[in-house]
VOLUMMAR-878864 format. One record per residue (C-alpha): residue in three letters; x, y, z. Coordinates in steps of 0.02 Angstrom, whole numbers, plus 50000, padded with zeros to 5 digits. Each point is the difference from the previous one (the first is absolute). Example, Ala and Ser with C-alpha at 12.3 -4.5 7.8 and 13.67 -1.06 7.14 Angstrom:
// VOLUMMAR-878864
Ala506154977550390Ser500695017249967
END
This chain:
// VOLUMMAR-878864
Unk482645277652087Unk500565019550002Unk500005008150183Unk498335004750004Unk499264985049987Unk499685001249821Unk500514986949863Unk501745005549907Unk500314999749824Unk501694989950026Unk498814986350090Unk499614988049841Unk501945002949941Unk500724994250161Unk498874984850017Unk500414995449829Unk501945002550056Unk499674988850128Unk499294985649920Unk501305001549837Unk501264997650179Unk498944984850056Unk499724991649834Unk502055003549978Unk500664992950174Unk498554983649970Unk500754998749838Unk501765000250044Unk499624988450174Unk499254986049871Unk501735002649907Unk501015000250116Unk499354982650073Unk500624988449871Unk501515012050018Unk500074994650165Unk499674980949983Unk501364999149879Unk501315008250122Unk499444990050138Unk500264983349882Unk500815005049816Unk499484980649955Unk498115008149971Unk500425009649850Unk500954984549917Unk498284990650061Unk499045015249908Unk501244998349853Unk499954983849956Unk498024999350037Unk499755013049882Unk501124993449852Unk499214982550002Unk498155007450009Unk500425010049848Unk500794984849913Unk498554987250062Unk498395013049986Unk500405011549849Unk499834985949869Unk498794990350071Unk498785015650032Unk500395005749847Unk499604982249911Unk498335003850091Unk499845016949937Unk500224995749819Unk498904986650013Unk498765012450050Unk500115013149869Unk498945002049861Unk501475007849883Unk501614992549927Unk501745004550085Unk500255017550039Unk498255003949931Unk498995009350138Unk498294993350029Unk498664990450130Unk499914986350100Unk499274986049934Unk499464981150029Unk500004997749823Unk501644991049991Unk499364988050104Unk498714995449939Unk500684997449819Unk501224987850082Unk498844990150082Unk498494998349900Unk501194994349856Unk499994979550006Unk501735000049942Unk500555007650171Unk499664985950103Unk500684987249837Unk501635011950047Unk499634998750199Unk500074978249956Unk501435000649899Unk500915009550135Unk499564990450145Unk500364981349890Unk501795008049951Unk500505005250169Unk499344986750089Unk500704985249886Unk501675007949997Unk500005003750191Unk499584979350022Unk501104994149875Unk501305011050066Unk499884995250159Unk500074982349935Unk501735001449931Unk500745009850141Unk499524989450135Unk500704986149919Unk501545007149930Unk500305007750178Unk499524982850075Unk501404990649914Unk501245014049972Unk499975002850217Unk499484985750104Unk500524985749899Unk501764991349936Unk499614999949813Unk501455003649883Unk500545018649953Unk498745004850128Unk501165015850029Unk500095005149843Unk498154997149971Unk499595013650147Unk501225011449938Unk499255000749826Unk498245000650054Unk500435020150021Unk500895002849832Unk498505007449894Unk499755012250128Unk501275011549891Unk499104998649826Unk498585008649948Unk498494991250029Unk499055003549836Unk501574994549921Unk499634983250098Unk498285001349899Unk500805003049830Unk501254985750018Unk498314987750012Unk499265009049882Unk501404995449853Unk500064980950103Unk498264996949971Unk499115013649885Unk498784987849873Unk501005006549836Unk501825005250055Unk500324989950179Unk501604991649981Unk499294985750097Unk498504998949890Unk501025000149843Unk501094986450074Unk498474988050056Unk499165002949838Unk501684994849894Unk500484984350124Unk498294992949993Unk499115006749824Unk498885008650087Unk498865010649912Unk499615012150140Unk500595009550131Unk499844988050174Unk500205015950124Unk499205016549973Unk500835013950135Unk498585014249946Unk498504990750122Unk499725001550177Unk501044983650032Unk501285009949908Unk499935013550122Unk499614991650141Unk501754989449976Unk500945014349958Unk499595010450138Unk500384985550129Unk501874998649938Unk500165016350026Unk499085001650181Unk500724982650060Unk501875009650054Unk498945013450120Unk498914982450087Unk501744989949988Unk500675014850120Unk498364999250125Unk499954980750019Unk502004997049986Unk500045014150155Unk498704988650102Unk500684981949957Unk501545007750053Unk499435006450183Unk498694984750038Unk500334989550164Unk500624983149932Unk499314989450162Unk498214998249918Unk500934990949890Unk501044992050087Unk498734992150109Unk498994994149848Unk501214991749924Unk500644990050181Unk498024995250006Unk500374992149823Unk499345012749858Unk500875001649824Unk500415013649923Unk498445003649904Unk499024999750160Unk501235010050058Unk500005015449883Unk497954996449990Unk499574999350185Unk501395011350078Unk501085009949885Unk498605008249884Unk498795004450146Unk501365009250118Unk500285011649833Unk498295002349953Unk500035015350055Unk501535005449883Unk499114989949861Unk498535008650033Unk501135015950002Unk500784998349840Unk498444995149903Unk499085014450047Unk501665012649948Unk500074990549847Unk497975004349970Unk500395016950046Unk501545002049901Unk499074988549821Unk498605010450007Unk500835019150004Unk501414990649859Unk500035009949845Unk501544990649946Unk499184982449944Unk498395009149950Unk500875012749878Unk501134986749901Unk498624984849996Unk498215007450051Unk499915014549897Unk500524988649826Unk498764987550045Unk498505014150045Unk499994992250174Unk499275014150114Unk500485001750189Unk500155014450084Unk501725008949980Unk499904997649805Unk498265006950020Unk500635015950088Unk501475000049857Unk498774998849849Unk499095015650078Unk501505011250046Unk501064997349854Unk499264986349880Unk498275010749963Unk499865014849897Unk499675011950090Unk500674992350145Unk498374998050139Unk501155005650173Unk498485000350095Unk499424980649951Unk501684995650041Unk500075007250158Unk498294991550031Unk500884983949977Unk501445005750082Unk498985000850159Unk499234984349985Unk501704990949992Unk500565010450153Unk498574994050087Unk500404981049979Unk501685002450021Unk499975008050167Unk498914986750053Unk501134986349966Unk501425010650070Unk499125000450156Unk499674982550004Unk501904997249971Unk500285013450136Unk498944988450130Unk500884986049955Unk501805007850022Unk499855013850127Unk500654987450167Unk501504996549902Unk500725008949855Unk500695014750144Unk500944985550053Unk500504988349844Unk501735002150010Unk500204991550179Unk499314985850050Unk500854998850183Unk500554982349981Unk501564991349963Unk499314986149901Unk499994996349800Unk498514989249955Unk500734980449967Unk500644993849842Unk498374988849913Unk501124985049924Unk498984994649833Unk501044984549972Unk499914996049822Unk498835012949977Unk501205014550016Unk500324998349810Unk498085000349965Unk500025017150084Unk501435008249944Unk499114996449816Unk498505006550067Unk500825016650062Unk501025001749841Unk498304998049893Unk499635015450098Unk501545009349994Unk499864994849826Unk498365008649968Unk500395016250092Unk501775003049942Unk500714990449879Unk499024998249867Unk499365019350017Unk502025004949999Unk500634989949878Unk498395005849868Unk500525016650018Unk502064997750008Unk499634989249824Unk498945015749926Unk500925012550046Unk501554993249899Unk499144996249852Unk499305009849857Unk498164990449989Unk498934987850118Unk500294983049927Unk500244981550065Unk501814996250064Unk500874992749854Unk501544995849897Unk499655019149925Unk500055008750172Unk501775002849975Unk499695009249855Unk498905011050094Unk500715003450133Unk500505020450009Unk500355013650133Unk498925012849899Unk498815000750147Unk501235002350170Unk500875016249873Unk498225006249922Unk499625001350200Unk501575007650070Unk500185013149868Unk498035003749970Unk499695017050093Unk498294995950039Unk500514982750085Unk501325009650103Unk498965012150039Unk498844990450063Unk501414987850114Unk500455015250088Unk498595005550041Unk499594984350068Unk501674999950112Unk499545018550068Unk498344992250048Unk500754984650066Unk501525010650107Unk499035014650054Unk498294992550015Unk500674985050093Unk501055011450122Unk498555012450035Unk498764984850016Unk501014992850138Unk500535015050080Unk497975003850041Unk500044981150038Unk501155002950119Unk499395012950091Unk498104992849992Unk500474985250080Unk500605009250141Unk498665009350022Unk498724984049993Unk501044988950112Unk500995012950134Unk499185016549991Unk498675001950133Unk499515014349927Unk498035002149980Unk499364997349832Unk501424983249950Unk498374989249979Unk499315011649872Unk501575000749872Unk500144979550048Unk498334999349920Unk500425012649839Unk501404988149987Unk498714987449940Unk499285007649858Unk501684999949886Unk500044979950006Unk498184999249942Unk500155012349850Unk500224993749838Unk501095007049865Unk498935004749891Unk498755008350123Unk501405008850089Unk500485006949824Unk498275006949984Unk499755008350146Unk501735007249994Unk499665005749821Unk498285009250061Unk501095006350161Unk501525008949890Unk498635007249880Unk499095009750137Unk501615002550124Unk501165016149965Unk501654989149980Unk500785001649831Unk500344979449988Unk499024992949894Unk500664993149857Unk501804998050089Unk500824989450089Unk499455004450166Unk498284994949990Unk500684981249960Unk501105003150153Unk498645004650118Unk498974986149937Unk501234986050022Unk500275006050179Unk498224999750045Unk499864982349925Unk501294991550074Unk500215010350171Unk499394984750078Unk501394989749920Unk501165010550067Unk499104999650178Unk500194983350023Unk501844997750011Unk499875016050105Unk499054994550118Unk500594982550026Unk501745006950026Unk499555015750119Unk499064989250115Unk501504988950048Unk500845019250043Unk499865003950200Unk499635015750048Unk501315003450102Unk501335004749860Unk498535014349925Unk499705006250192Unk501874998850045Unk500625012449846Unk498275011950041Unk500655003050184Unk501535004749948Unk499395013549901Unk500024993949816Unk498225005449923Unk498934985849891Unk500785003949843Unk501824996850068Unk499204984050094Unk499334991849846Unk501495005649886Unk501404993550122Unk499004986250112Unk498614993949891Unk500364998349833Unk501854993450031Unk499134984850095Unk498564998649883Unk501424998449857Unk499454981849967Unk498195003149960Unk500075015049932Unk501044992549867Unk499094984849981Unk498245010149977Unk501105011349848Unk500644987149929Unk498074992049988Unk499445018549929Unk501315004849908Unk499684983549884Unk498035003249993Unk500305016249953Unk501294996149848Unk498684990049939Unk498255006150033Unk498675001349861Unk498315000250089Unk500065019050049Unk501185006849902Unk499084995249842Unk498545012350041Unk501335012650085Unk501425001949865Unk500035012649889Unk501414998849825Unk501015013150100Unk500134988550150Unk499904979649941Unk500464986050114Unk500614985849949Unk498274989350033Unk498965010749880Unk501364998349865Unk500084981550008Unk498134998349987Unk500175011149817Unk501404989249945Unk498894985950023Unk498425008349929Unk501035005649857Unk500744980849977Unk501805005250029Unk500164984850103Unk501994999449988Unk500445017050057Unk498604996350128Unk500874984850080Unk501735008049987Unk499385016450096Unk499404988250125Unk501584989950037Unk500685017249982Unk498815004850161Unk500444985750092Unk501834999449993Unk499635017750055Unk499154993050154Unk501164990250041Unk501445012850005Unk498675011150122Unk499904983350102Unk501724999550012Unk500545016150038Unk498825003150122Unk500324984150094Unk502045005349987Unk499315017150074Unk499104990850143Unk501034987750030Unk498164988749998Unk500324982149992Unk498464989150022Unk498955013650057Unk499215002449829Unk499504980250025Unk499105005450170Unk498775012049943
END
């Protein structure tokens, strides 16, 4: 208003002035809150960190896998959401063939798995067979080779025209036919279960190994034998790891691309991940969208079995490494059954390691597949080891493999690390939320990750795709939860006192966790590397949707050797891997000075 009352011309500037001032001092007061939170406690913004990175790890992909399902153009193609997709899938009858085939695989595997676990636990633990030691200790070995290697070695055992064992059987006995026949479900089935029965041997050997032993005790003062024994007592107080290591098995059968690519896709069996591969790289042009159709359906099942395995594991896995007892479960004396046993275990053993080892040792040193003979020693040749360790492609491809391993392993754990903290000692608001984003990388599948992460980096401004750092961001949202479990298991035995003691006198979070933390979470942070550091060396299930020629893994490359028949430089790259594997092993347990911690977890 001027001074005589009337209104000025400088009126609508100044109110304008004044609420630019308001809408400036409300803007910098909701600012300068978080500001403020994260002065008052700096642990908030590591909170707000790590929240952030896992959300973009766990949500990008899978609402992305979503998105692409949705859209009515291919990759990168602009265009309308659609149900269309949908609808194609699920009016087609061979969907829900695919949708049987899955569900027989995984769940025969899973059981027969299971199976051969328990038992080779069972003897291997609680009773005095023979070699019993030695049985437990190799129960672990093929968890440094390659899985679909695993697959191939089966494949030349008991493929109809070229199995060794075939060709044998049909010579001994004048046979005029092949007895076995690998490319059928049984095939698959079998296959799949030698190579899941190491993760169940782990989940029921850690339960046998932590059970109270005066249930047993008691039955056998009131007069029961053994076999009522394990029957009554011993296989009901670990039904729940049973249970446990069935469903992971299901979880882990059905999202396998390994068995499926090197025995499925010869014998046109469909299930679901070689459904998602035949429409993302097998079809021309390749249907994205269909595949991330699938994609989602396999999520879907898999996150429901997850959970399921969640429910059955959640009052114990954040304590699996102590049992707060001083006891060892009692000897089970067989008598002169022990020797009945031990041959049972070694059958196992037998199954799972050597004869899959020794197939491939005897190809790679020879210059065809043929029957062990008198002419083997003519054969025999080092062509394959030097074609691979002077082939630039092959070394290529190794070293990438190690940067992944190294640097993927490292940064995997290092986020393990610090989200472990947050879920089990920050009381920070907003831990339950990133506990529950945490789920989402143990249901997602390979080959659906890949998807979504290829619809994510085609849409996203980062310059990766097509290098290596799309395969490294996609092995550390996989197996983050790998990774969390040894975290968490170790940083839960840690008392608070040592973290609050170093805070109060004066040394911020980042000095804390450098100089307090990781130093006493030494053990399990090398025990969780050493477990992703092998995965990674040898992973195939991403990373043969992911790679480009530019950056080729290992896995990829041993799946074209094998496509392409070169079946001796294949099985010489892979012992090439896993004497790798074992050097990481080593040095990394030299570095941590880890004895049997890798055993615990």
């Amino acid at each position: 208003m001027s001074i005589d009352g009337r209104p000025s011309a400088f009126a609508p500037v100044q109110n304008r002035d004044a609420e630019i001032m308001n809408g400036t001092i409300s803007s910098a007061r909701l600012f300068a809150w978080p500001m403020r939170m994260v002065r008052q406690d700096p642990q908030i913004a590591v909170v707000a960190i790590v929240g952030l990175v896992i959300a973009y790890l766990s949500l990008s992909p899978t609402l992305m896998l979503f998105y692409g399902s949705f859209r009515s153009k291919p990759l990168g193609v602009p265009g309308d959401f659609t149900l269309g997709h949908y609808i194609s899938a699920y009016t087609d009858p061979l969907t829900y063939k695919l949708l049987l085939n899955s569900f027989i695989f995984a769940g025969g595997s899973a059981i027969l798995a299971t199976i051969l676990a328990t038992t080779l636990a069972w003897i291997s633990i609680r009773t005095n067979a023979p070699f019993r030691k030695f049985f437990e200790l190799t129960a672990i070995v093929p968890n440094i080779f390659p899985p679909a290697m695993l697959a191939v070695s089966w494949t030349m055992l008991l493929s109809p025209r070229t199995g060794l064992i075939n060709r044998l059987l049909m010579e001994l006995f004048n046979l005029s036919g092949a007895p076995f026949d690998i490319y059928s479900m049984a095939g698959m089935v079998f296959v799949e279960a030698l190579i899941t029965t190491p993760l169940a041997f782990l989940i029921v050997s850690a339960s046998l190994y932590s059970m109270d032993p005066s249930l047993e005790e008691s039955a056998r003062v009131a007069g029961s034998s053994n076999l009522q024994i394990v029957w009554r007592i011993t296989l009901p107080i670990v039904r729940p790891a049973l249970l446990a290591s069935a469903t992971l098995n299901f979880v882990r059968a059905i999202e396998s691309f390994d068995t499926p690519a090197i025995i499925a896709l010869p014998a046109r069996i469909e299930v679901f991940t070689t459904k998602i591969y035949r429409e993302a790289i097998g079809a021309f042009p390749p249907n994205q969208n269909l595949a991330a159709t699938y994609g989602v359906s396999l999520l879907m099942i898999t996150m429901l079995f997850v959970y399921l395995y969640r429910r059955m594991t959640i009052r114990s896995e954040r304590y699996v490494t102590v049992t707060g007892r001083g006891y060892r479960p009692m000897m089970i004396d067989l008598g002169g059954w022990r020797y009945f046993a031990s041959g049972i275990a070694s059958l196992i053993l037998t199954l799972i390691v050597v004869l899959p080892f020794a197939v491939l040792i005897f190809v790679s040193f020879v210059t065809y597949v043929h029957v062990p003979g008198a002419k083997t020693w003519e054969l025999l040749t080092l062509d394959n080891y030097v074609g691979n360790l002077t082939d630039a492609r092959t070394f290529q491809a190794l070293r990438n493999s190690v940067v992944l391993a190294v640097g993927g392993a490292t940064l995997c754990m290092v986020l393990a690390a610090l989200t472990a903290w947050v879920t089990t000692k920050s009381k920070a608001v907003g831990t339950g939320i990133i506990e529950g984003l945490t789920f989402i990388p143990w249901a997602f599948p390979g080959t659906a990750l890949a998807i979504g992460l290829l619809w994510t980096y085609v849409y996203v401004p980062l310059p990766i795709y097509g290098t290596l750092w799309i395969l490294l961001i996609g092995y550390i949202t996989r197996f983050l939860p790998y990774g969390l479990r040894t975290m968490t298991s170790t940083i839960v035995q840690i008392h608070d006192d040592m973290q609050q003691a170093s805070m109060v006198c004066g040394a911020g979070f980042v000095d804390t966790f450098r100089r307090i933390l990781l130093p006493l979470l030494r053990p399990g942070f090398i025990a969780g590397w050493i477990i992703l550091a092998t995965i990674y060396l040898r992973e195939f299930s991403t990373s043969v949707f992911l790679y480009s020629p530019g950056a080729e893994p290992i896995g990829p490359l041993l799946y074209h050797f094998y496509v392409d028949g070169n079946l001796g430089p294949m099985c010489s790259l892979a012992l090439i891997v896993s004497v790798v594997s074992v050097v990481m092993i080593l040095l990394a347990r030299k570095i941590g000075q880890v004895g049997g911690q890798l055993e615990g977890h």
